[in-house]
C-alpha positions in Angstrom: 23.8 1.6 -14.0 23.6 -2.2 -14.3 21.7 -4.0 -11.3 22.2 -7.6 -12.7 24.5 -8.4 -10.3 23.6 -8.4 -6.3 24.7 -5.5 -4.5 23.4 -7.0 -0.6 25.7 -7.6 1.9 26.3 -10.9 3.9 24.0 -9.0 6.6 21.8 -7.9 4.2 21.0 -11.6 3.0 20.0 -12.7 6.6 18.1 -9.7 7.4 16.7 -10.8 4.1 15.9 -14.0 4.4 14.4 -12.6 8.4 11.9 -10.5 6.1 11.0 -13.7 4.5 10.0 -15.5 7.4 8.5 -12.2 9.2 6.1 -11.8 6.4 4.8 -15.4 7.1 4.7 -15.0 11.2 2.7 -11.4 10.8 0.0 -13.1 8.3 -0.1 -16.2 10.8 -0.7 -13.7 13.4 -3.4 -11.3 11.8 -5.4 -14.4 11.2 -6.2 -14.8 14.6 -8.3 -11.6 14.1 -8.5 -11.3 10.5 -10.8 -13.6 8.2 -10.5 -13.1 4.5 -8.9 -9.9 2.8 -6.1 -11.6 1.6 -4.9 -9.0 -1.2 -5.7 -6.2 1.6 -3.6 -7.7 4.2 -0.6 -8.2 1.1 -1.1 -4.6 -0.1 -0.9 -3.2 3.2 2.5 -5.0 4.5 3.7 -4.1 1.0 3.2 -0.7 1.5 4.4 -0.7 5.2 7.8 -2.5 4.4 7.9 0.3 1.1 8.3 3.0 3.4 5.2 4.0 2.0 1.2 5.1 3.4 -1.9 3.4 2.6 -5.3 4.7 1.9 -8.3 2.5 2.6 -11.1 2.8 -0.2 -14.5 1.1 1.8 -18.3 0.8 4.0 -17.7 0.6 7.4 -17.7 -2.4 9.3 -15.0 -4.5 7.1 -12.2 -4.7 9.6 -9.9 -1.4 8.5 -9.6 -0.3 12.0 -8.7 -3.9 13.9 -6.4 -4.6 10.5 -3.9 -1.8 11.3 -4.4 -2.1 15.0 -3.4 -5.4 15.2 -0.5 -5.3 12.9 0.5 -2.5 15.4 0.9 -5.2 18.1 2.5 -7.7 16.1 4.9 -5.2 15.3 5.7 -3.7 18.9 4.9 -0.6 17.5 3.0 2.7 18.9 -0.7 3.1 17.4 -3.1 5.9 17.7 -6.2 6.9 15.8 -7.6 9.8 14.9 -11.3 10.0 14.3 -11.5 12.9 11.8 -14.5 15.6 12.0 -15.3 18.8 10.6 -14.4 20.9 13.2 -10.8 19.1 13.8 -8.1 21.3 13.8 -4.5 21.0 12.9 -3.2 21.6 16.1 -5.9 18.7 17.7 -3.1 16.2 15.7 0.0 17.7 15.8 0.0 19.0 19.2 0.8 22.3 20.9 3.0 25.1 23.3 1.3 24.2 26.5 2.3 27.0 29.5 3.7 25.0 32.3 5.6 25.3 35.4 4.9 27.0 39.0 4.3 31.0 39.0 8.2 31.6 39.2 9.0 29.6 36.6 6.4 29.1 33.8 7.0 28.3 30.3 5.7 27.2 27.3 6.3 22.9 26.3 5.5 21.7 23.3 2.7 18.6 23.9 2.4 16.3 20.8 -0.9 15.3 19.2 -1.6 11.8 18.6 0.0 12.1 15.3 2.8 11.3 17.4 3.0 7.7 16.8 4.3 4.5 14.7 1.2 3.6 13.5 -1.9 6.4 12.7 -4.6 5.5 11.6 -6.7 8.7 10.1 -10.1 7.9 10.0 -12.7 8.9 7.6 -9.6 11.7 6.7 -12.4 13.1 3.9 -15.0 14.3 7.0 -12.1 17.2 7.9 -11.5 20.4 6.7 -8.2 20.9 4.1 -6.2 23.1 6.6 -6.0 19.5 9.2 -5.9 17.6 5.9 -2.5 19.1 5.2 -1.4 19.1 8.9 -1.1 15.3 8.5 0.2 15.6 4.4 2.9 17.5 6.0 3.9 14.6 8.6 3.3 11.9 6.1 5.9 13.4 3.2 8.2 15.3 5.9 8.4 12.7 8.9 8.0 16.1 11.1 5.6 18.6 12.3 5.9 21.9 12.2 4.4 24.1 15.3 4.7 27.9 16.0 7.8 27.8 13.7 10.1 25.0 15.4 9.3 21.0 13.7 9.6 18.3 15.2 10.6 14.8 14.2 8.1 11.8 14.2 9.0 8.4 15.3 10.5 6.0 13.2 8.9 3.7 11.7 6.2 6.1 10.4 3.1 4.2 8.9 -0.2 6.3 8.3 -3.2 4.5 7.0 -6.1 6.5 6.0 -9.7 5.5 5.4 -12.6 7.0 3.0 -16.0 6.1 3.2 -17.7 5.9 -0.2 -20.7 6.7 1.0 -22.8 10.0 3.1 -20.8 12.5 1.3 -22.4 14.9 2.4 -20.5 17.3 4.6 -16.8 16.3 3.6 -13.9 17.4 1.9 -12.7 15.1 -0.8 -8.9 15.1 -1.3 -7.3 16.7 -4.0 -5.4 14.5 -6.7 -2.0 16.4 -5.3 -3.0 14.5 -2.1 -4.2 11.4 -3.3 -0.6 11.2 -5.0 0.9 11.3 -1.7 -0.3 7.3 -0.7 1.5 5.2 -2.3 -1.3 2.7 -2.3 -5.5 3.3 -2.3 -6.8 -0.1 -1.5 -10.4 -1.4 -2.5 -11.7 -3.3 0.9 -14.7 -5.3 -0.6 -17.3 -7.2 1.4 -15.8 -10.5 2.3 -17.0 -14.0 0.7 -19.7 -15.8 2.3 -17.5 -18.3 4.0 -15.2 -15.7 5.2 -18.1 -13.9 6.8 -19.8 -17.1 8.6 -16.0 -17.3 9.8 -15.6 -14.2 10.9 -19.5 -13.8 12.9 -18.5 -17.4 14.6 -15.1 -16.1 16.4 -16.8 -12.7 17.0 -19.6 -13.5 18.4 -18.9 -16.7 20.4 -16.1 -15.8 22.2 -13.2 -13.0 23.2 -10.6 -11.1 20.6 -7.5 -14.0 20.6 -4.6 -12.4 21.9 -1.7 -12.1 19.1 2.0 -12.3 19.4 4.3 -9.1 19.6 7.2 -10.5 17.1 9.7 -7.0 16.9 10.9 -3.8 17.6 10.8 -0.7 16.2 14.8 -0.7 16.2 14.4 -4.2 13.9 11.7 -2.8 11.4 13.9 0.2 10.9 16.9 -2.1 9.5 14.5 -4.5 7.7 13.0 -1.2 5.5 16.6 0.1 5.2 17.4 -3.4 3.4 14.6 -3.4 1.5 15.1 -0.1 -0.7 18.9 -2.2 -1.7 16.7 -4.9 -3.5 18.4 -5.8 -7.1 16.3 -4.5 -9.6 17.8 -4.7 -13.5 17.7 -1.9 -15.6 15.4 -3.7 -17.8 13.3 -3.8 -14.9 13.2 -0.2 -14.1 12.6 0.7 -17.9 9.2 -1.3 -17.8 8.3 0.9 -14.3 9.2 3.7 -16.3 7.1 2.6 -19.4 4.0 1.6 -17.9 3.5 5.0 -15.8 4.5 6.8 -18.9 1.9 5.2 -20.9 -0.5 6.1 -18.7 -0.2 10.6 -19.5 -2.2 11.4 -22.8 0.4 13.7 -24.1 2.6 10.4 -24.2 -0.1 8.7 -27.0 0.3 5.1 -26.3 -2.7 4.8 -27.5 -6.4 5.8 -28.7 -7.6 5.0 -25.6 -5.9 6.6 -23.4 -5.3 10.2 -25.4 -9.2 9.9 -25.1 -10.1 9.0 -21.8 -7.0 10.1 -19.5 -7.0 13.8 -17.8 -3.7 13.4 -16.4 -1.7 10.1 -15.8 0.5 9.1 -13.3 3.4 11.5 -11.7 7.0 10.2 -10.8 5.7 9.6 -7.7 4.1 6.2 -9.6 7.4 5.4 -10.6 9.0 5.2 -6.8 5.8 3.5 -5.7 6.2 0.5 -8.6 9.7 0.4 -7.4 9.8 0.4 -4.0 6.5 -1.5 -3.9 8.0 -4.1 -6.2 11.1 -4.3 -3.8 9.1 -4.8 -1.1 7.0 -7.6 -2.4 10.3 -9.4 -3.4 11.7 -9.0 -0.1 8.5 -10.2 1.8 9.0 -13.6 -0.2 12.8 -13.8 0.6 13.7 -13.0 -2.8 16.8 -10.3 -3.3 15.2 -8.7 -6.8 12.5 -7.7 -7.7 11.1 -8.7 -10.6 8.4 -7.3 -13.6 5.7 -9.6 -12.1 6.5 -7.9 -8.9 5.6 -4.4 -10.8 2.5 -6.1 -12.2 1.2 -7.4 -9.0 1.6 -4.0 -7.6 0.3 -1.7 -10.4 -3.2 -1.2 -9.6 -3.1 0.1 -5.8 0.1 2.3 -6.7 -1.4 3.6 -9.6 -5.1 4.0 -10.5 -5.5 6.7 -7.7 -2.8 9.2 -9.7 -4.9 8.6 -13.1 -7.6 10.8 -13.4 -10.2 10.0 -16.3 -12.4 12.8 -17.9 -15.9 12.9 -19.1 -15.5 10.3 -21.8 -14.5 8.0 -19.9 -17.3 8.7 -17.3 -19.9 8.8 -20.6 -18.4 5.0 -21.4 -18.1 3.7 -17.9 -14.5 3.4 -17.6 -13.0 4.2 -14.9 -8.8 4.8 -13.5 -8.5 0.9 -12.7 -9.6 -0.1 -16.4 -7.1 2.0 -17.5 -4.4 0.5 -15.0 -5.4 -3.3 -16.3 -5.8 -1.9 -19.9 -1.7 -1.1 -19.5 -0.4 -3.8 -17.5 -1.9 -5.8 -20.9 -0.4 -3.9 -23.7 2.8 -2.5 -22.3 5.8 -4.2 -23.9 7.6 -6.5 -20.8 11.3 -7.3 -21.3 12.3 -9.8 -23.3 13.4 -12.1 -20.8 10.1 -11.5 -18.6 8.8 -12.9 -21.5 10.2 -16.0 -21.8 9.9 -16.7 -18.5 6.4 -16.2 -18.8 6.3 -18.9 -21.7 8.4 -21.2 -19.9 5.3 -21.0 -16.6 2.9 -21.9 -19.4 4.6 -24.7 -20.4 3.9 -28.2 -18.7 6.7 -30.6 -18.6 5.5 -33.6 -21.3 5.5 -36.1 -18.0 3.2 -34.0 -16.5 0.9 -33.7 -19.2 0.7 -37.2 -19.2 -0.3 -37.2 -15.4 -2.9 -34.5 -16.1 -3.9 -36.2 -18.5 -4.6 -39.7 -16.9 -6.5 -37.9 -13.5 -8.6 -35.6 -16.0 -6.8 -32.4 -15.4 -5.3 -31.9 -19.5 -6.5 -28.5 -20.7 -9.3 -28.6 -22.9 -9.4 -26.6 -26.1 -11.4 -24.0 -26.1 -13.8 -23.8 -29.0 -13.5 -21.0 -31.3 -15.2 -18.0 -31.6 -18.3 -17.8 -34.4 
């Protein structure tokens, strides 16, 4: 199954190429609102154009809820949230039969939830109990909901983005890995820089929310994400998905490390997320394959939630994302990947020479006693 040779139609190319110059209109946009966060932002629209969910790893206050909210609007897409509590119950999201109708005629309608939408954000989705938990699994793998026996189809585009807080765990229900493995990426929000905060304190607290631009439809996404899963990808490619999820299960024995400090490594659910995630990356730069960096670049949100380190790794302070960087290192790339590597390193002599003269040459670095 070679996929050297480009596969995209004339159509696909321009839609393409659209994709391209979306990705920089939407960023332009959430700026307005959105200081900092960079790899955040780029994880997220990744995962969007995937096909894919995204679960938000951090305190509150850092934006989560304004990020997907306003990407909502740029889109022209429906957005709900759902605050989620312990006594939240599956049929508070996915709706309900609802008796309606005069005394003659009365009969039950089903009334959808606000799971119901394009965009969901499920907040703090680790304060409700397993049972509602579920409920919204179900819609997220499905694209349907299932009450009193008859299911229902959600609307397409179908983006969920969950948050976690890390802290006051007192009270909640932490997902179970089988859940976790449904997001294709968990996302670490930090605190932003210094700058970024001054920034971000100046617009907020000196004048109104900007108003942002609505830019598509929900009839144009739809084709964009169809494009995007017919995005080259070589064989070669695919192998190195393959290789680095496979390196990452302790009955593989890549190495020491891993046979020692892995419980379980990554499902085949990594392998679509490092392939459709790579896809997606190349198509938000235009590009029509996607490469190893692309897999690279995308590793650690698709992955380091499905590794799950045991108590030597906890003893040594390692934790799931070690292990993701450990592999993206020592995993053999393809041969060509290589090179092209080497060939980035590589300064053209001329430009050495004009490094050299403004005081930009690379210094050697001294060696090690």
């Amino acid at each position: 199954m070679s996929q050297d040779q480009p596969a995209l139609t004339g159509e696909d190319y321009r839609i393409l190429g659209e994709i391209g110059e979306a990705h920089k209109a939407i960023r332009a946009e959430l700026a307005k609102r959105i200081i900092g966060q960079e790899d955040v932002i780029e994880q997220v629209l990744t995962a969007f154009f995937s096909g894919g969910h995204v679960l938000l790893l951090g305190v509150p206050g850092l934006a989560k809820t304004l990020l997907i909210s306003t990407l909502a609007e740029i889109l022209g897409m429906d957005f709900n949230r759902i605050q989620f509590t312990p006594d939240l119950m599956p049929s508070d999201i996915t709706g309900s039969d609802v008796l309606s109708g005069d005394d003659s005629q009365r009969s039950f309608q089903f009334m959808g939830g606000p799971i119901f939408a394009n965009f969901v954000l499920a907040d703090e989705i680790n304060r409700t109990p397993p049972k509602t938990q579920a409920a919204l699994l179900e819609a997220m793998e499905e694209y349907t909901v299932t009450v009193a026996g008859k299911r229902y189809p959600l609307p397409k585009p179908y983006f969920v983005m969950a948050t976690q807080n890390p802290i006051e765990q007192e009270g909640t229900y932490l997902l179970p890995a089988a859940a976790l493995d449904r997001f294709m990426f968990t996302v670490m929000v930090d605190y932003p820089t210094q700058h970024d905060e001054m920034e971000m304190l100046y617009r907020t607290t000196s004048r109104d929310m900007p108003p942002v631009q609505t830019l598509f439809t929900a009839e144009k996404i739809v084709r964009m994400l169809e494009v995007v899963r017919r995005v080259n990808m070589r064989d070669d490619t695919l192998k190195y998905a393959i290789s680095l999820v496979r390196a990452s299960r302790p009955e593989n024995k890549f190495n020491a490390d891993v046979a020692d400090l892995v419980e379980c490594g990554g499902s085949p659910r990594a392998t679509q997320a490092l392939i459709l995630g790579a896809k997606a990356k190349a198509a938000l730069e235009g590009r029509d394959e996607a490469l190893p960096d692309d897999i690279r670049a995308i590793a650690l949100p698709a992955m380091h939630h499905r590794i799950l380190t045991n108590f030597h790794a906890e003893a040594d302070g390692i934790n799931s994302r070690d292990i993701v960087r450990m592999l993206i290192k020592q995993v053999a790339r393809p041969a060509w990947d290589v090179r092209e590597e080497e060939k980035k390193a590589r300064r053209p002599i001329g430009q050495f020479f004009r490094d050299l003269l403004l005081g930009k040459a690379r210094k050697r670095k001294p060696a090690r006693a």
